[in-house]
mmCIF file as gemmi writes it, N, C-alpha and C atoms, coordinates in Angstrom:
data_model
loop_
_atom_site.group_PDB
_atom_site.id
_atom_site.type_symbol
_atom_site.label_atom_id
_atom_site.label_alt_id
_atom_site.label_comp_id
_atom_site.label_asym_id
_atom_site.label_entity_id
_atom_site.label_seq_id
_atom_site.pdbx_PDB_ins_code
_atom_site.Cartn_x
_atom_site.Cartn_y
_atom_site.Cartn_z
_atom_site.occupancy
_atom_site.B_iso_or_equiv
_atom_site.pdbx_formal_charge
_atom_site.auth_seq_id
_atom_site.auth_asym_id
_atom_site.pdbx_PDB_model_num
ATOM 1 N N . UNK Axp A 1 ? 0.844 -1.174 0 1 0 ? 1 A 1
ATOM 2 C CA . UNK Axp A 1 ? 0 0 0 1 0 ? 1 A 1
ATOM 3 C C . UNK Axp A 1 ? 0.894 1.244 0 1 0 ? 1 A 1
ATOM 4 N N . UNK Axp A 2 ? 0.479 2.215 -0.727 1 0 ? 2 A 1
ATOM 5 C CA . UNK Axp A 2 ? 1.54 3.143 -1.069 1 0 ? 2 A 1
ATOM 6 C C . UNK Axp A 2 ? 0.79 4.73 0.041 1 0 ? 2 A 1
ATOM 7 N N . UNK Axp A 3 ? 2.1 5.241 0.525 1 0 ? 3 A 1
ATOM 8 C CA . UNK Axp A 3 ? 1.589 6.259 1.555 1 0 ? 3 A 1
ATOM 9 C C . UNK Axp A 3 ? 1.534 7.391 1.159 1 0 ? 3 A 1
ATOM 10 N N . UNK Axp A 4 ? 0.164 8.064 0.499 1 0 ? 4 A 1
ATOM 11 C CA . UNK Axp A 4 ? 0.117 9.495 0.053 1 0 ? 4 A 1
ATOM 12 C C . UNK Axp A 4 ? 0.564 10.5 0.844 1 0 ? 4 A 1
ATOM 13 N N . UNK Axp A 5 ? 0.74 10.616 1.986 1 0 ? 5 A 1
ATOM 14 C CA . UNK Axp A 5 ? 1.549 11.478 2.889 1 0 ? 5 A 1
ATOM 15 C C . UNK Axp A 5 ? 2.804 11.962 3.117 1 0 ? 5 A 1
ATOM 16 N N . UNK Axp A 6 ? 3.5 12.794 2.772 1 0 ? 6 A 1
ATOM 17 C CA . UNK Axp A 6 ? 4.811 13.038 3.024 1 0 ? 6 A 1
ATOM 18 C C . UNK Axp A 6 ? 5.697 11.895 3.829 1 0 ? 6 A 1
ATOM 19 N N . UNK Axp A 7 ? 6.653 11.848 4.217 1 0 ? 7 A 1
ATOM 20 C CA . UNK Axp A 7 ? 7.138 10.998 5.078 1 0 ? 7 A 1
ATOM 21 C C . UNK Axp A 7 ? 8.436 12.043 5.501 1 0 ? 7 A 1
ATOM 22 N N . UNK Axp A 8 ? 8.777 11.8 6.683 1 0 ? 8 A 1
ATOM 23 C CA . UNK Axp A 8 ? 10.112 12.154 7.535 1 0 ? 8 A 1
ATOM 24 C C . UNK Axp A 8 ? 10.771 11.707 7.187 1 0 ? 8 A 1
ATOM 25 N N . UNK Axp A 9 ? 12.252 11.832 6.883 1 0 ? 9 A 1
ATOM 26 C CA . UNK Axp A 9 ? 13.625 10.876 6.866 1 0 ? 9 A 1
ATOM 27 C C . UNK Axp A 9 ? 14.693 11.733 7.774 1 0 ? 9 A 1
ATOM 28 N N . UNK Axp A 10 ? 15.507 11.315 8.396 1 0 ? 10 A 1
ATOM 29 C CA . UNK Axp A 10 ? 16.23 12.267 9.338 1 0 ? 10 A 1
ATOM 30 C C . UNK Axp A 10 ? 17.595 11.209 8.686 1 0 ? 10 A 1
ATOM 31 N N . UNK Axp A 11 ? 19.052 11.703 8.739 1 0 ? 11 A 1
ATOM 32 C CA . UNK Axp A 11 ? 19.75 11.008 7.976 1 0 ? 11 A 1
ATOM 33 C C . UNK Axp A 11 ? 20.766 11.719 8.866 1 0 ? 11 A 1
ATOM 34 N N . UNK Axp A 12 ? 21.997 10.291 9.616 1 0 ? 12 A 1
ATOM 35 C CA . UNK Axp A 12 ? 22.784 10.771 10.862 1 0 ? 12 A 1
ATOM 36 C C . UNK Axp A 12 ? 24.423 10.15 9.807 1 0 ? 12 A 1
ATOM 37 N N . UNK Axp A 13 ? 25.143 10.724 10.332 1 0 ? 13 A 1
ATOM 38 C CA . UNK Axp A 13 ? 26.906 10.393 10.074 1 0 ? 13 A 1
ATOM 39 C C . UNK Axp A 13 ? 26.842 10.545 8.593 1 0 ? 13 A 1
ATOM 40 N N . UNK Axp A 14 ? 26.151 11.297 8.08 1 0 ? 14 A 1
ATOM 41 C CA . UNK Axp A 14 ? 26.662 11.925 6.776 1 0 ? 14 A 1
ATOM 42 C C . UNK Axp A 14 ? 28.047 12.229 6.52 1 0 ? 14 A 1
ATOM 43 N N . UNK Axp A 15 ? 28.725 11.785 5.58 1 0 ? 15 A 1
ATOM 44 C CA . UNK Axp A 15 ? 30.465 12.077 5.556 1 0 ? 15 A 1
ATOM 45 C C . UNK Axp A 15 ? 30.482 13.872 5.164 1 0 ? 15 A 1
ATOM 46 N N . UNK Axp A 16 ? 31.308 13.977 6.01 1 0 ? 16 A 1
ATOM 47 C CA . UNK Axp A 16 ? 31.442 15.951 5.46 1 0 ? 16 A 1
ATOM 48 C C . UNK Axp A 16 ? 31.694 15.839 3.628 1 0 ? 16 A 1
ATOM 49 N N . UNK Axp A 17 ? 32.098 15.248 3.001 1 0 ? 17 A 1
ATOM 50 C CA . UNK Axp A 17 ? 32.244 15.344 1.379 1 0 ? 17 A 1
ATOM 51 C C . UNK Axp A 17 ? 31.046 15.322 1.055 1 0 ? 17 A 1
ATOM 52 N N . UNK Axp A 18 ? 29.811 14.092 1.126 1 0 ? 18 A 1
ATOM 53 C CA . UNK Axp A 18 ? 29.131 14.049 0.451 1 0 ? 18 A 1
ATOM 54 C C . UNK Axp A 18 ? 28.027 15.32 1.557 1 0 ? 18 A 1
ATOM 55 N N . UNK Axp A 19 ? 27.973 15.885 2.202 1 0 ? 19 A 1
ATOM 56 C CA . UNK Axp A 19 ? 27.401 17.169 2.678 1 0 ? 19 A 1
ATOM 57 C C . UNK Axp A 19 ? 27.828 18.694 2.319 1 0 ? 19 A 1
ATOM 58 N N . UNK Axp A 20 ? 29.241 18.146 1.824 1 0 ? 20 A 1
ATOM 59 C CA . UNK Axp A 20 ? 29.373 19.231 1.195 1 0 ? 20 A 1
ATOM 60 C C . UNK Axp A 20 ? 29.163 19.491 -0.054 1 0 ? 20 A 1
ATOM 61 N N . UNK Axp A 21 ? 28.818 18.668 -1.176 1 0 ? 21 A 1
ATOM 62 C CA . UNK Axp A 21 ? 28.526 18.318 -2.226 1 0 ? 21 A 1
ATOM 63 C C . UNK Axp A 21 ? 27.57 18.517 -2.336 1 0 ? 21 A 1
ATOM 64 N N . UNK Axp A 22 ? 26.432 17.659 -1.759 1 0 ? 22 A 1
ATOM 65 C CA . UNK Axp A 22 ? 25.34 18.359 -1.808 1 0 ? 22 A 1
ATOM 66 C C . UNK Axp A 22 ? 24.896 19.946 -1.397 1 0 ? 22 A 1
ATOM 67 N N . UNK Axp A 23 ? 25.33 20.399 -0.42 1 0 ? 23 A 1
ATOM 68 C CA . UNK Axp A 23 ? 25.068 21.653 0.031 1 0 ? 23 A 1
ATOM 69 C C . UNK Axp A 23 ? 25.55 22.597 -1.855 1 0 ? 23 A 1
ATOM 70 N N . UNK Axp A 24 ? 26.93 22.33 -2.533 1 0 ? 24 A 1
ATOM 71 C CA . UNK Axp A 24 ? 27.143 23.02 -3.141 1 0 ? 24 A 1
ATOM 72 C C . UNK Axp A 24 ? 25.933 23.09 -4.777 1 0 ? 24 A 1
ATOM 73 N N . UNK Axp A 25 ? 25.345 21.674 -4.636 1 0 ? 25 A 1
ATOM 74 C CA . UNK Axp A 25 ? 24.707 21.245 -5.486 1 0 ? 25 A 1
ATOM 75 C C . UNK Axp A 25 ? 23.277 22.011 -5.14 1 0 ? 25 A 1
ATOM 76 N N . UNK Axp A 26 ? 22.396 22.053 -4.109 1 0 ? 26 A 1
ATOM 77 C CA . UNK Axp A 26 ? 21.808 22.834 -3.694 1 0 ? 26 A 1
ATOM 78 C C . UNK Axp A 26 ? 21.572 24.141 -4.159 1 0 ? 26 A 1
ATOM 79 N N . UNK Axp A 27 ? 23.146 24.751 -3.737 1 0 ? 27 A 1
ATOM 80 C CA . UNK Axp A 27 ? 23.078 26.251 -4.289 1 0 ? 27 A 1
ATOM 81 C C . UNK Axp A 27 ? 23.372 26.514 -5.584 1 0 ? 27 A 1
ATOM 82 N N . UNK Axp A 28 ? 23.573 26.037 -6.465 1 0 ? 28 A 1
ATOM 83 C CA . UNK Axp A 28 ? 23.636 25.888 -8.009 1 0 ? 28 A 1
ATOM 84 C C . UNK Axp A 28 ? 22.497 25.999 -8.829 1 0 ? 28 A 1
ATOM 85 N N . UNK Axp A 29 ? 21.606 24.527 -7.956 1 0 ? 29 A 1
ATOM 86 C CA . UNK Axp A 29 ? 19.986 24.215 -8.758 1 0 ? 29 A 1
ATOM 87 C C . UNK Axp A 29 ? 19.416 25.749 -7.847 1 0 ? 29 A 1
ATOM 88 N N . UNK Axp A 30 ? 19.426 26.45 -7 1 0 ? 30 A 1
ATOM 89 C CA . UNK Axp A 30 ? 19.281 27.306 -5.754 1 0 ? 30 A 1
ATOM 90 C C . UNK Axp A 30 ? 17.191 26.52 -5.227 1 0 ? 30 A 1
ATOM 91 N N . UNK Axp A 31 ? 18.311 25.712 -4.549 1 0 ? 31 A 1
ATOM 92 C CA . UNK Axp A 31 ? 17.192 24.361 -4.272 1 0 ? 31 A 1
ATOM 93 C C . UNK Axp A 31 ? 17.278 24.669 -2.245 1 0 ? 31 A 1
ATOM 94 N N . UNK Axp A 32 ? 16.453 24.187 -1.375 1 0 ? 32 A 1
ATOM 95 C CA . UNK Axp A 32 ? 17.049 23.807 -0.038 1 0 ? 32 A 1
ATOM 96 C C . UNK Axp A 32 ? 17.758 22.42 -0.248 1 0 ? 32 A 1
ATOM 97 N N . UNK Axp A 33 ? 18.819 22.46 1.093 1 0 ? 33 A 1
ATOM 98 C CA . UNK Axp A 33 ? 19.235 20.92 0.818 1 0 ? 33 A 1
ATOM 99 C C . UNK Axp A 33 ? 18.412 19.901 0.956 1 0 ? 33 A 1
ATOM 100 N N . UNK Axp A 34 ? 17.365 19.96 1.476 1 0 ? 34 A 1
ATOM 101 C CA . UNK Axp A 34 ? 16.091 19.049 1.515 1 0 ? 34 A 1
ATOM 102 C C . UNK Axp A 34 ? 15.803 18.653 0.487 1 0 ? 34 A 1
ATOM 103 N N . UNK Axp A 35 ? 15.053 19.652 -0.385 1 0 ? 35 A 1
ATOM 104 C CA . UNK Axp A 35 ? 14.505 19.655 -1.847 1 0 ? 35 A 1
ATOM 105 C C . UNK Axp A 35 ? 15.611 18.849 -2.994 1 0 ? 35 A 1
ATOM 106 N N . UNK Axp A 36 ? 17.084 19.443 -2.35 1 0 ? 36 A 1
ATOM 107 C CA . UNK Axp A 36 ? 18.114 18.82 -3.42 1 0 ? 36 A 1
ATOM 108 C C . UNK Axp A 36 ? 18.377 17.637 -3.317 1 0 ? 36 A 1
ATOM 109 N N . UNK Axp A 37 ? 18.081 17.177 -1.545 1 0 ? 37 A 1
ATOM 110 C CA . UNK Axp A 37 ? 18.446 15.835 -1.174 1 0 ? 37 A 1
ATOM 111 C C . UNK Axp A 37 ? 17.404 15.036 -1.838 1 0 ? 37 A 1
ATOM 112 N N . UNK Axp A 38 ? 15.797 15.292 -1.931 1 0 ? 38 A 1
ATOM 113 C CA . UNK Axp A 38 ? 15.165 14.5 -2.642 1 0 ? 38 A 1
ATOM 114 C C . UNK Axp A 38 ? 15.169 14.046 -4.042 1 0 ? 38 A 1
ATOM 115 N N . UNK Axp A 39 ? 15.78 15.602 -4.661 1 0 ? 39 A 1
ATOM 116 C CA . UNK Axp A 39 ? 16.209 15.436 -6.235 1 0 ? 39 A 1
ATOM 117 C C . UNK Axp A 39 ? 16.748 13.959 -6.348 1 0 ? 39 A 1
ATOM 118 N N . UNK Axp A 40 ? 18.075 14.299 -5.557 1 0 ? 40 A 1
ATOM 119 C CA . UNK Axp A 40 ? 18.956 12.785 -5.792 1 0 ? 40 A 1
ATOM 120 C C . UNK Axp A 40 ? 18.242 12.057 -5.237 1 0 ? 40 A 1
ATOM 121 N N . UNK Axp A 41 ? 17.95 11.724 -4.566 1 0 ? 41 A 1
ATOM 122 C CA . UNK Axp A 41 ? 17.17 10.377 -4.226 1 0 ? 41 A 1
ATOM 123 C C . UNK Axp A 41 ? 16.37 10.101 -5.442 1 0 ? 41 A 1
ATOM 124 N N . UNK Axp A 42 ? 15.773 11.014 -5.754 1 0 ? 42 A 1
ATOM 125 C CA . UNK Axp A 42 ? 14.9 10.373 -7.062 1 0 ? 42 A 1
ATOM 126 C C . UNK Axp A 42 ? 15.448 10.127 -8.319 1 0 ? 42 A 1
ATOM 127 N N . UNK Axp A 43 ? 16.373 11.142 -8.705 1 0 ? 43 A 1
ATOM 128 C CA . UNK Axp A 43 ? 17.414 10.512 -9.691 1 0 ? 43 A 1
ATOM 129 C C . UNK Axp A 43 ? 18.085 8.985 -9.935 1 0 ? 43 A 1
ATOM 130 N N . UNK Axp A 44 ? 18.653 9.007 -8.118 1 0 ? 44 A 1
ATOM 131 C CA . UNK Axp A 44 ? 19.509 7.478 -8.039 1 0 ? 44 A 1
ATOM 132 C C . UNK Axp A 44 ? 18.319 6.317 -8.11 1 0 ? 44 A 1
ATOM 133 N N . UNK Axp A 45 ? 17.175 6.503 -7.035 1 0 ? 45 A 1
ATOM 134 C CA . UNK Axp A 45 ? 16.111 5.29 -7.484 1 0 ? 45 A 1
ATOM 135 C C . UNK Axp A 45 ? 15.327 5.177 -8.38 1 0 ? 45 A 1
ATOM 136 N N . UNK Axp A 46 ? 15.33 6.194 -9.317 1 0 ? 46 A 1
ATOM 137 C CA . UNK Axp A 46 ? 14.412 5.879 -10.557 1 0 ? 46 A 1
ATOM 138 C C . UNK Axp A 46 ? 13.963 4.447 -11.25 1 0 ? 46 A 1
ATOM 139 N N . UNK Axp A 47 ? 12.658 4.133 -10.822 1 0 ? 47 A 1
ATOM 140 C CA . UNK Axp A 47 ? 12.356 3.14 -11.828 1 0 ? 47 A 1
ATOM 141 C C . UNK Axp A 47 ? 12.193 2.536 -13.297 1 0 ? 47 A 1
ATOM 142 N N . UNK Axp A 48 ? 12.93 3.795 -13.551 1 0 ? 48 A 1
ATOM 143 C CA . UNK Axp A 48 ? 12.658 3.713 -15.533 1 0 ? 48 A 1
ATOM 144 C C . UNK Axp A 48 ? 14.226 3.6 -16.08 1 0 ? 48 A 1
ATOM 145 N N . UNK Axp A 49 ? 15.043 3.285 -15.08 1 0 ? 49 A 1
ATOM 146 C CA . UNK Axp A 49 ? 16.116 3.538 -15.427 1 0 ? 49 A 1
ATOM 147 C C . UNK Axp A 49 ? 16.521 2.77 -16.507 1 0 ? 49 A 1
ATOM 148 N N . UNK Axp A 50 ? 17.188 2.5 -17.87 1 0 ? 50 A 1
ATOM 149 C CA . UNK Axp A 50 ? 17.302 1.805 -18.625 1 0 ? 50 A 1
ATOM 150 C C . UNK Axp A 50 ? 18.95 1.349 -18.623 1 0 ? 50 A 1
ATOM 151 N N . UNK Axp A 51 ? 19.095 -0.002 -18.562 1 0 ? 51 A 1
ATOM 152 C CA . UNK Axp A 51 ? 20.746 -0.79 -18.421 1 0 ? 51 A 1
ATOM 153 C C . UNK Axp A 51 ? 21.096 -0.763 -19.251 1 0 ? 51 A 1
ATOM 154 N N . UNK Axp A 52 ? 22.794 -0.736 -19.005 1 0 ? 52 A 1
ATOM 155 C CA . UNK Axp A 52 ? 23.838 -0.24 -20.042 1 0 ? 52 A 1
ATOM 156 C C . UNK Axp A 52 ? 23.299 -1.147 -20.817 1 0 ? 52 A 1
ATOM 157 N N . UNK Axp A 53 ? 23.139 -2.283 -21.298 1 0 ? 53 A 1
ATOM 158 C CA . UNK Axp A 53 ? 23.494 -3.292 -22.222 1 0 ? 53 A 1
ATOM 159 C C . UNK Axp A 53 ? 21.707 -2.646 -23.181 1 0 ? 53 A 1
ATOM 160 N N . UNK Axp A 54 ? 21.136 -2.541 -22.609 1 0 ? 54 A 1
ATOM 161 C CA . UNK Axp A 54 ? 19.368 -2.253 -23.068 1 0 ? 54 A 1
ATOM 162 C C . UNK Axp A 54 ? 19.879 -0.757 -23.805 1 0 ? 54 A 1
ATOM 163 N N . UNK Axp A 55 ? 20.193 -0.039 -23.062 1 0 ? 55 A 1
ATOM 164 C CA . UNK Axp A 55 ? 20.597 1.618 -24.073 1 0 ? 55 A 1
ATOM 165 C C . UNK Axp A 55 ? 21.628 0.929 -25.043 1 0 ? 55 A 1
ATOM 166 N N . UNK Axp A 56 ? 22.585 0.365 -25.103 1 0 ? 56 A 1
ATOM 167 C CA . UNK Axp A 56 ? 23.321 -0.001 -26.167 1 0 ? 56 A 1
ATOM 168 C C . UNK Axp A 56 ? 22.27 -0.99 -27.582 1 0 ? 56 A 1
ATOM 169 N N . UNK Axp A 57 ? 21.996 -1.957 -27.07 1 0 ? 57 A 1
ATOM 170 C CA . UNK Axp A 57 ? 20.844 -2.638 -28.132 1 0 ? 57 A 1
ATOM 171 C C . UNK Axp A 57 ? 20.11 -1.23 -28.461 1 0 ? 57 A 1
ATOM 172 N N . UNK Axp A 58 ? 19.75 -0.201 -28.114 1 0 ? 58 A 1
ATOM 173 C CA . UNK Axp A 58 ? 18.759 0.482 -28.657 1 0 ? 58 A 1
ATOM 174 C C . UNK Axp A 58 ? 19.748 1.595 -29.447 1 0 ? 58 A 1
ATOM 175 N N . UNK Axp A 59 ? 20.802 1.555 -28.951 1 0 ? 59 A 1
ATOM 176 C CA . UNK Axp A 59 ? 21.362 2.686 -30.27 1 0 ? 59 A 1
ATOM 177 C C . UNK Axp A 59 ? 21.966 1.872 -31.36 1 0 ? 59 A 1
ATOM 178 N N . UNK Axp A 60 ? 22.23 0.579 -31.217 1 0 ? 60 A 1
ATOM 179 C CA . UNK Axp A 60 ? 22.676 -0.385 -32.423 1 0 ? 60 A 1
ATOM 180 C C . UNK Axp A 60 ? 21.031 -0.419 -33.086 1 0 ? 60 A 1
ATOM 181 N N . UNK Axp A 61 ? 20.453 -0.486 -32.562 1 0 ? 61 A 1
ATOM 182 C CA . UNK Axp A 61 ? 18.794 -0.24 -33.524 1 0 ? 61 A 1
ATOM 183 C C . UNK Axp A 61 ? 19.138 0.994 -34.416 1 0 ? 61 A 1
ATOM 184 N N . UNK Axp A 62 ? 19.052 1.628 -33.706 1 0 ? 62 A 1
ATOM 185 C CA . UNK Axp A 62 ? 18.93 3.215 -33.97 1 0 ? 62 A 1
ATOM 186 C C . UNK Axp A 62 ? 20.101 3.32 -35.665 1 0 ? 62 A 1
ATOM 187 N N . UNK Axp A 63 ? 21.162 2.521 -35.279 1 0 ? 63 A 1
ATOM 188 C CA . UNK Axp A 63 ? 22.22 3.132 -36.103 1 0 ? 63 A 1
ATOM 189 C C . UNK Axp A 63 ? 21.854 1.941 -37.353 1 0 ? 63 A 1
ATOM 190 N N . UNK Axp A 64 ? 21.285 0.908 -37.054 1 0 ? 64 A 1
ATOM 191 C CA . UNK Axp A 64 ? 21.227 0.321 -38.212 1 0 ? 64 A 1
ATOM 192 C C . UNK Axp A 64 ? 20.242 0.719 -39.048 1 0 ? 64 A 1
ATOM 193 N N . UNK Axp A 65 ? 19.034 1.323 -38.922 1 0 ? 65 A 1
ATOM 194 C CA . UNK Axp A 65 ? 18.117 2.342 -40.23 1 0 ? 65 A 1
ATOM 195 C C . UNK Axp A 65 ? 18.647 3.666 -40.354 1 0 ? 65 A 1
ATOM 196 N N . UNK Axp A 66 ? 19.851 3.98 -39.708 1 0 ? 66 A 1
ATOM 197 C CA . UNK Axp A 66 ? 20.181 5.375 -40.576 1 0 ? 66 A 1
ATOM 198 C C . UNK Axp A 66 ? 20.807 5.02 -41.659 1 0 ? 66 A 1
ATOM 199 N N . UNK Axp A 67 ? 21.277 6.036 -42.662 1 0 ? 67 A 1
ATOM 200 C CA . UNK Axp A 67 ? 21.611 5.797 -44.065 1 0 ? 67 A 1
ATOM 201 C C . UNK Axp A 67 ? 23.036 5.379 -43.668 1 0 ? 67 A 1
ATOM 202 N N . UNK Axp A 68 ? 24.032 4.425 -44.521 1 0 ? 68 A 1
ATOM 203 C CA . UNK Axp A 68 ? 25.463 3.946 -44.686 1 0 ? 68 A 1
ATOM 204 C C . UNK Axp A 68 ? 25.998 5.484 -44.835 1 0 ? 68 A 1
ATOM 205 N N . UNK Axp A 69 ? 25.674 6.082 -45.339 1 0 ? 69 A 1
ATOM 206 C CA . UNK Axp A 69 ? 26.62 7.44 -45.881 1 0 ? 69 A 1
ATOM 207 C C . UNK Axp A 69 ? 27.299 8.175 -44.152 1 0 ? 69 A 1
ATOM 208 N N . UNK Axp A 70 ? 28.089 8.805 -44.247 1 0 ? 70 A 1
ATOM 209 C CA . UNK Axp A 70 ? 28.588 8.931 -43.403 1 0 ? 70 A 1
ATOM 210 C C . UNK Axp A 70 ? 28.372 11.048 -42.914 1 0 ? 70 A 1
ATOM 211 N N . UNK Axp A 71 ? 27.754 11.454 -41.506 1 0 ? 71 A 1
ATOM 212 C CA . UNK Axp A 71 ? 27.71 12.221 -41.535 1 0 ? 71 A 1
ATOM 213 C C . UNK Axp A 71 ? 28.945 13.13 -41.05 1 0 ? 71 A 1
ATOM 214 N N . UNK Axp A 72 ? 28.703 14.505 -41.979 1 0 ? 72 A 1
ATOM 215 C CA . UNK Axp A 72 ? 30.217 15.241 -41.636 1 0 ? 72 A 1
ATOM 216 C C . UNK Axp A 72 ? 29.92 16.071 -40.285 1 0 ? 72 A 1
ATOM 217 N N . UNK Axp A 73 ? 31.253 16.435 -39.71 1 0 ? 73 A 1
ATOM 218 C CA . UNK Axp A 73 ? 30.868 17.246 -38.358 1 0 ? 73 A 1
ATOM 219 C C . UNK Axp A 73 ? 29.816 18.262 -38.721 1 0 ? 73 A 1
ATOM 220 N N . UNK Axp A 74 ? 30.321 19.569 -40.386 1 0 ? 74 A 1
ATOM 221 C CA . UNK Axp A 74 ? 29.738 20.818 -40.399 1 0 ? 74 A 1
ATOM 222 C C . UNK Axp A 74 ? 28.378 20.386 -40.956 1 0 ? 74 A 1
ATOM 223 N N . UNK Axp A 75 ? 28.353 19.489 -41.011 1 0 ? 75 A 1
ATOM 224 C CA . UNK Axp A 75 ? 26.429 18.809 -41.573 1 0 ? 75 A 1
ATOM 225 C C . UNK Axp A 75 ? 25.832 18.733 -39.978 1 0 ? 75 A 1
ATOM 226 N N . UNK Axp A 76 ? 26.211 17.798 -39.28 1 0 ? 76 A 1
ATOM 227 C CA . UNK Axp A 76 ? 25.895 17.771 -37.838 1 0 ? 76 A 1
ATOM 228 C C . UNK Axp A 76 ? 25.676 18.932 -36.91 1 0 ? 76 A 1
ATOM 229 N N . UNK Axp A 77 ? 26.808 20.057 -37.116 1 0 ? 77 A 1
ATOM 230 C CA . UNK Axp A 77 ? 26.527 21.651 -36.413 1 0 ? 77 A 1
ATOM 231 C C . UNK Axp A 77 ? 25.366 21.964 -37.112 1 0 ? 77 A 1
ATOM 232 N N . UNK Axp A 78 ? 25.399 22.644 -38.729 1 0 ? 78 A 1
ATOM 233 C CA . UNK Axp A 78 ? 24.279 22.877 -39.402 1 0 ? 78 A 1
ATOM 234 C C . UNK Axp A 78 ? 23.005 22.042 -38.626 1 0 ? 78 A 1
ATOM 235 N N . UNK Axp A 79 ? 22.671 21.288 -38.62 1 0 ? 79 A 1
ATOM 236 C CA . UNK Axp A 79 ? 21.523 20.415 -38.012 1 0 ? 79 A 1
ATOM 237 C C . UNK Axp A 79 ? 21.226 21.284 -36.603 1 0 ? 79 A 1
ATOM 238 N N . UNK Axp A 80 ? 22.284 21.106 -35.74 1 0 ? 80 A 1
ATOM 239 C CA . UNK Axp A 80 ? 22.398 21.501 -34.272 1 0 ? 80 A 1
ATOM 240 C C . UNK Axp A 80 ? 21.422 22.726 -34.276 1 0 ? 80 A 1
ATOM 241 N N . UNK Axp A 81 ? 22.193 23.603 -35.129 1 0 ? 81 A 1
ATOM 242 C CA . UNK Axp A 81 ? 21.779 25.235 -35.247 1 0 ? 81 A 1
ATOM 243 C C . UNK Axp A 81 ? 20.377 25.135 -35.939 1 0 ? 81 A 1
ATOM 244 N N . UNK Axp A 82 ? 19.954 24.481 -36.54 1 0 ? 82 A 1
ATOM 245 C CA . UNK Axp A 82 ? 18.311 24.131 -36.878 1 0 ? 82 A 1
ATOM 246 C C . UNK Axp A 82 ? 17.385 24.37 -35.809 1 0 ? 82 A 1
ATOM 247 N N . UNK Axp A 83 ? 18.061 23.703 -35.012 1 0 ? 83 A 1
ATOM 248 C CA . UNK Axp A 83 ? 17.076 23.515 -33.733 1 0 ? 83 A 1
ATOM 249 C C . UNK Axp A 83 ? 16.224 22.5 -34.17 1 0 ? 83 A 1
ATOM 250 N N . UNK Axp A 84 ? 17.064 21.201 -34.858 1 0 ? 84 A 1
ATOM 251 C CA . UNK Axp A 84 ? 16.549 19.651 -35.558 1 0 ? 84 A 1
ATOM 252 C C . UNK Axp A 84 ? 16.967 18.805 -33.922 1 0 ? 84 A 1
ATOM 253 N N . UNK Axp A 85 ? 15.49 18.502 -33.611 1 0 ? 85 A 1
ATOM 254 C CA . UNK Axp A 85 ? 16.061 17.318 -32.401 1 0 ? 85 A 1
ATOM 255 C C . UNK Axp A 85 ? 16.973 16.188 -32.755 1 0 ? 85 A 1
């Protein structure tokens, strides 16, 4: 059963690096460290996360219906500057 309610987490012997990291990460996104601490949490447990080997099969998909011809870098910028996803 899933708990629609906020929940508490209180989190003790944090290493000073990874508190300071976050704190700096915090003020960057200009997040509280709370808000930033949940970011990551949700980042690192994401359930959609897709495995190295699964993203690789999907760009060997990907690369086998593009054309054999080979694209040049200033074709690739040109594209970029399109604003072509």
């Amino acid at each position: 059963m899933e708990n629609d309610m906020p929940t508490t987490l209180t989190l003790k012997n944090i290493p000073d690096a990874v508190y300071d990291r976050l704190k700096l990460s915090a003020e960057a996104h200009r997040r509280s460290m709370n808000s930033e601490a949940i970011v990551c949490l949700e980042a690192a447990l994401r359930l959609d996360k897709v495995a190295p080997a699964e993203r690789l099969a999907r760009a060997r998909q990907l690369r086998a219906v593009l054309p054999k011809s080979k694209f040049r870098a200033r074709d690739i910028d040109a594209l970029k500057r399109e604003g072509r996803p």
